[in-house]
C-alpha positions as CSV (number, residue, x, y, z in Angstrom):
1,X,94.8,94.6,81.7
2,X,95.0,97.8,82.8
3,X,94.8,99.4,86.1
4,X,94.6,103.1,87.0
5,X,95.0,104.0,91.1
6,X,93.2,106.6,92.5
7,X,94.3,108.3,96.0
8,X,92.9,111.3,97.8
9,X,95.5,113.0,100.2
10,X,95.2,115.3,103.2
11,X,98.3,116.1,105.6
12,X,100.4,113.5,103.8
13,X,97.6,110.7,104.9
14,X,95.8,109.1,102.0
15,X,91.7,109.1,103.0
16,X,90.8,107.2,100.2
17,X,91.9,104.8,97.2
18,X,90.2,102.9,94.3
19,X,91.8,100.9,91.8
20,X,90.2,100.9,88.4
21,X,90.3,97.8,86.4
22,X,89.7,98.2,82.5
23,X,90.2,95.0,79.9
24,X,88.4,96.8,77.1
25,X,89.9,97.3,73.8
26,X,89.6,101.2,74.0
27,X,92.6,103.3,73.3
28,X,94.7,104.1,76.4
29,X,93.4,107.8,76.8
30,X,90.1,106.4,77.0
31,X,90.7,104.3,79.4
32,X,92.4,106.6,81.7
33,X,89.3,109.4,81.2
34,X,86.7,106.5,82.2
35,X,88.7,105.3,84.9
36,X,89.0,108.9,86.5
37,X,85.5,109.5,86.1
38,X,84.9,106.0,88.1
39,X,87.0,107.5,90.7
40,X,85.6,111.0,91.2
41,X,81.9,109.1,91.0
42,X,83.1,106.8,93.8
43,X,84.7,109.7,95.6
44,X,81.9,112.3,95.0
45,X,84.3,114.6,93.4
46,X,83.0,116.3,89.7
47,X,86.2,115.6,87.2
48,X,88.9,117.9,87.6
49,X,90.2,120.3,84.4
50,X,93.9,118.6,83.1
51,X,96.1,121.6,83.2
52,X,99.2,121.4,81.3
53,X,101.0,121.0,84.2
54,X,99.0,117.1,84.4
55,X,99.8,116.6,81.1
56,X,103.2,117.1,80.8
57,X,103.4,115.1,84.4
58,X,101.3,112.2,82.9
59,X,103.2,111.8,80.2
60,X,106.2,111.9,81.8
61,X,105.6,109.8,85.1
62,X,101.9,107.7,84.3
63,X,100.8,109.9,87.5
64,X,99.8,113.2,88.1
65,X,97.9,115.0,91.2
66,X,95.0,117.3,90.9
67,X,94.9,120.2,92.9
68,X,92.8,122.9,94.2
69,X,93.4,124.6,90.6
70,X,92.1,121.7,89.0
71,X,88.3,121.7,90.5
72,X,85.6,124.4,90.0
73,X,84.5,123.9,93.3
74,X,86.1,124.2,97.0
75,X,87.6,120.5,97.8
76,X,88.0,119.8,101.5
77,X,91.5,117.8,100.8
78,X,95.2,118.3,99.5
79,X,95.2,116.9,96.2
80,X,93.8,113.8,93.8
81,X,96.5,111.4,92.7
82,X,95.9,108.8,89.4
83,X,98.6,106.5,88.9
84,X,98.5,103.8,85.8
85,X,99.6,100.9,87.8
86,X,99.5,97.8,85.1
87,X,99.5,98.1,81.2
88,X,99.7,95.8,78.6
């Protein structure tokens, strides 16, 4: 199984969350690229651009945050966190 978590902060309070469950045989990337685009859907959010700065981050940690810099459009919050939470 895997599980991504997605958490939407604003003054160091988290306004939402969504867990993303995924049992498919798809490769990991692809499950973490449908399982953000489940969370910005839920969230209303269009999918933010992966700067290297994620990347590295993601590699490194299995979590990364999203910021301003990430979105084409104005977002009324602090930042978008995804965190792999289970893995096979």
């Amino acid at each position: 199984m895997f599980r991504l978590w997605g958490k939407m902060w604003k003054d160091n309070h988290m306004l939402k969350d969504l867990v993303i469950d995924d049992d498919s045989e798809d490769t990991r990337t692809h499950k973490i690229f449908h399982a953000l685009q489940e969370i910005c859907y839920d969230f209303d959010l269009e999918n933010p651009i992966w700067l290297e700065s994620n990347i590295s981050d993601f590699k490194r940690h299995s979590k990364t945050r999203f910021r301003q810099d990430s979105f084409i459009e104005h977002i009324e919050f602090d930042y978008l966190e995804i965190q792999v939470i289970e893995e096979d």
